[in-house]
C-alpha positions in Angstrom: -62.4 100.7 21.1 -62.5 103.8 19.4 -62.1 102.7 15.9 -65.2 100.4 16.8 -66.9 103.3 17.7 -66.0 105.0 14.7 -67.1 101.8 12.3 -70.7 101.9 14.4 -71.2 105.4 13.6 -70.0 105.1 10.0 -72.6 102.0 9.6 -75.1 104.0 10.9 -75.1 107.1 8.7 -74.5 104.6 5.9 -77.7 103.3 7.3 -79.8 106.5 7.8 -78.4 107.8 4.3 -79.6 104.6 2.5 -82.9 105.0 4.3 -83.6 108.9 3.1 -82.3 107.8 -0.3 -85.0 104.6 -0.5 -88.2 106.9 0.7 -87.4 110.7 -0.5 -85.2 110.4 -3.7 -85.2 106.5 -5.0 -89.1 106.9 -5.9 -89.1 110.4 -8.0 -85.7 109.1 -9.6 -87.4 105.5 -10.2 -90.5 107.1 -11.5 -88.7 108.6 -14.1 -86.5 105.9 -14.9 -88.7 103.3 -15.2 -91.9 104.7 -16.0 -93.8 103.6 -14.0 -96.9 105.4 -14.4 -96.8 103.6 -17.8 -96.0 100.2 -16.1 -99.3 100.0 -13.3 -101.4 101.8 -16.2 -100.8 98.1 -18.4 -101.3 96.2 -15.1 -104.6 97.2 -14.2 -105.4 95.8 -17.5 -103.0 92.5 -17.4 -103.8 91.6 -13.8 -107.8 90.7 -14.9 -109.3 91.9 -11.5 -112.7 91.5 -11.1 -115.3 93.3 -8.7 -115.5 91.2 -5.7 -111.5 89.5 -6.0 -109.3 89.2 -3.0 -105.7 90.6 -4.1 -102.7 90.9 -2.6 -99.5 93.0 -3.7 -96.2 91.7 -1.7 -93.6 94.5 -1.3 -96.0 97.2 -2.5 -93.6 100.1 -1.5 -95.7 103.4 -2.9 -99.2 103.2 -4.1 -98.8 102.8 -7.5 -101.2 99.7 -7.0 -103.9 102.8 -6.9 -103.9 102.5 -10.6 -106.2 98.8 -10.4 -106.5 98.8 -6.3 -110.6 99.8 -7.1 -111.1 97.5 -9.6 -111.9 95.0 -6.7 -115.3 97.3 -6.0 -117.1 97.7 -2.7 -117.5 93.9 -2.0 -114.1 93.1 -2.9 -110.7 93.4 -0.9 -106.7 94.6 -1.6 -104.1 93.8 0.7 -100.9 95.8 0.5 -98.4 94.1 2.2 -94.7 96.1 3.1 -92.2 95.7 5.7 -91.7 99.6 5.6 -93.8 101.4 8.4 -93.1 105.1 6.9 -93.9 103.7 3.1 -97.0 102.4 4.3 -98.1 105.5 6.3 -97.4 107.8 3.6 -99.0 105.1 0.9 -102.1 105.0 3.2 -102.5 108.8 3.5 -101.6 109.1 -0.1 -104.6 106.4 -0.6 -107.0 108.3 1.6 -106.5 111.5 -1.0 -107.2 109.1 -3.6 -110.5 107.8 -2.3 -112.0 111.3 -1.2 -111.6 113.0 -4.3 -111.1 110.3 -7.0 -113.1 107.6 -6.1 -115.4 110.1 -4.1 -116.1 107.3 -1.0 -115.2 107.6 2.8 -113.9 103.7 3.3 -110.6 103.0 2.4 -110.2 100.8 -0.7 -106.5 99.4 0.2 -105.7 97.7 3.6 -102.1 98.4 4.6 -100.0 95.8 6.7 -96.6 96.1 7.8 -95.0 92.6 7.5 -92.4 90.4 5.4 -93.2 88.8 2.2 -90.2 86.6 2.9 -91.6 84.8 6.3 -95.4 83.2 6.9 -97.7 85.3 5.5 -100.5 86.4 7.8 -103.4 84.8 5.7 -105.5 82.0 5.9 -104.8 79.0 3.6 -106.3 79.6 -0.2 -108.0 82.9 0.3 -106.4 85.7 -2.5 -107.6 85.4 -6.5 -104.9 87.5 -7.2 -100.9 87.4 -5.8 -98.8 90.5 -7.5 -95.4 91.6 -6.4 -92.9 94.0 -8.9 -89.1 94.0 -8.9 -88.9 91.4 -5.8 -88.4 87.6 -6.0 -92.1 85.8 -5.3 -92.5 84.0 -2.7 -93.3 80.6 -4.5 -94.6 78.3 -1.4 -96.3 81.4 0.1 -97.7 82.4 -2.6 -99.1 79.3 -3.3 -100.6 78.5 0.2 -102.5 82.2 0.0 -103.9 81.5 -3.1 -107.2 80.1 -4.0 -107.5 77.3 -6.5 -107.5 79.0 -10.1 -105.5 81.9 -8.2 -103.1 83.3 -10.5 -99.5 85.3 -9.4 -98.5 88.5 -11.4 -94.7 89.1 -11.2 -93.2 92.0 -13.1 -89.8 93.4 -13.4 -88.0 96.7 -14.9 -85.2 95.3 -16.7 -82.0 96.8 -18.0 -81.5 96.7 -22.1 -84.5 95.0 -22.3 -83.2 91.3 -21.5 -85.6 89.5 -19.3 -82.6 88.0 -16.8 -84.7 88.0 -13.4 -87.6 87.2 -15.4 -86.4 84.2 -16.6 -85.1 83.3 -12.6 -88.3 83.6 -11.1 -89.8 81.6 -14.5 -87.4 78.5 -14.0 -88.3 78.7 -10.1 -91.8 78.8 -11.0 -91.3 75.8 -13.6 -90.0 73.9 -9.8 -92.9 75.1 -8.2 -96.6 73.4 -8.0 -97.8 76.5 -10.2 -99.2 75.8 -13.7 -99.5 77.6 -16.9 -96.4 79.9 -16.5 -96.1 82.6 -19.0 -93.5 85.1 -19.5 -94.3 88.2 -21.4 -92.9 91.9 -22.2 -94.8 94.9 -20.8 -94.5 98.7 -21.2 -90.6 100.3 -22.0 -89.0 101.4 -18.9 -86.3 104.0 -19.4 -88.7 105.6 -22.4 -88.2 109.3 -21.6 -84.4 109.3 -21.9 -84.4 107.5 -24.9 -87.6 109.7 -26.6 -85.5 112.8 -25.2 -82.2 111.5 -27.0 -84.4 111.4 -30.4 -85.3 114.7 -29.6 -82.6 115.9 -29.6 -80.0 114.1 -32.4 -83.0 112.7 -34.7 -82.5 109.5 -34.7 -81.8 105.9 -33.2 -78.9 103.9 -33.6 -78.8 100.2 -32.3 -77.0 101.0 -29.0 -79.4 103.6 -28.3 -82.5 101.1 -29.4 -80.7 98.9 -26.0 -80.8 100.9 -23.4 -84.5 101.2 -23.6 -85.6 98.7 -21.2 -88.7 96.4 -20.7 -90.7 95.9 -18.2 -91.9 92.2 -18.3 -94.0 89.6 -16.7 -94.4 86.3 -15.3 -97.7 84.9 -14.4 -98.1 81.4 -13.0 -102.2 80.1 -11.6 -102.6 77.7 -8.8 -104.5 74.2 -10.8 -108.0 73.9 -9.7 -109.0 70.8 -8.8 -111.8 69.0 -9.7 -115.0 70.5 -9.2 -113.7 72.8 -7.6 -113.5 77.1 -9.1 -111.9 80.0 -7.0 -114.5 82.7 -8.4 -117.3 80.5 -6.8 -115.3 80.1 -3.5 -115.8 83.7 -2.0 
């Protein structure tokens, strides 16, 4: 019994220390690592939102969605969905900031729900234009039932020595799926600032330094419209 007791306690700060490391030190460290200001700065332009579009951002973790979350405008909406209550309390307060003194309006732009991306999504049948989710496997049937026709999914992923591997997973599982015209693409450097900071300091690159800077990189994948039928007139 007591070694039981000692195993439950030992899971349990295992637990609580993988949970401070997650929300206090994992996103400064990522941020860095990956940069990701770099990364969301190219997706506002890649994901092609349009005043008025429905999105939805699966797994959002912290608000770097901010960076194209107001390109839906006044009339449109953005869903960040996230199964972490703290995240999403801190994202929403950090999105409040954002609104009062960046976008200078009193309603919130971002709507924050605390659910799984990995069960039944809490959305009607064909009603986002726009599906995006970062460095987590998409959904493929869920994503597809949310979607409008002409919908199009954004998935992105920071990947080591630039080699696409999960990209190329969540392609061939798209390439299954009832998605059409599935693209894969490279996106912004990811571990730029250690590697700028080694030329800084010896002068130069060598092939195995050239590796280690990674890529982020995309897949995107649009529910087929069917005949007569557009998503941008379907509001």
């Amino acid at each position: 019994m007591e070694r039981l007791r000692l195993q439950d306690s030992a899971k349990a700060v295992a637990h609580k220390a993988s949970d401070i490391w997650n929300e206090y030190f994992w996103p400064p460290f990522s941020t860095v690592l990956f940069a990701r200001p770099l990364h969301f700065a190219l997706t506002r332009f890649i994901s092609d939102i349009k005043p008025g579009d429905k999105t939805l951002e699966l797994c959002s973790g912290y608000p770097w969605y901010e960076f194209y979350a107001g390109k839906v405008g006044e009339n449109g909406l953005f869903v960040a969905l996230d199964i972490n209550q703290s995240i999403q309390e801190r994202s929403k307060f950090i999105g409040g900031l954002v609104d009062k003194y960046i976008r200078r309006k009193d309603t919130p732009t971002v709507q924050h729900l605390v659910a799984s991306a990995y069960k039944t999504l809490p959305f009607r049948n064909n009603t986002f234009d726009h599906l995006i989710i970062s460095q987590s496997h998409p959904p493929t049937e869920e994503a597809y039932r949310v979607l409008k026709p002409g919908g199009r999914l954004l998935v992105s992923y920071a990947e080591a020595f630039t080699y696409p591997v999960s990209t190329i997973g969540a392609y061939m599982d798209l390439k299954e799926s009832k998605f059409k015209d599935i693209k894969v693409f490279p996106g912004s450097p990811t571990t730029a600032a250690t590697t700028l900071g080694y030329f800084y300091l010896t002068g130069s690159f060598s092939p195995t330094e050239l590796a280690l800077l990674g890529l982020n990189w995309y897949v995107s994948a649009t529910k087929p419209i069917s005949k007569g039928r557009s998503h941008r007139s379907k509001r």
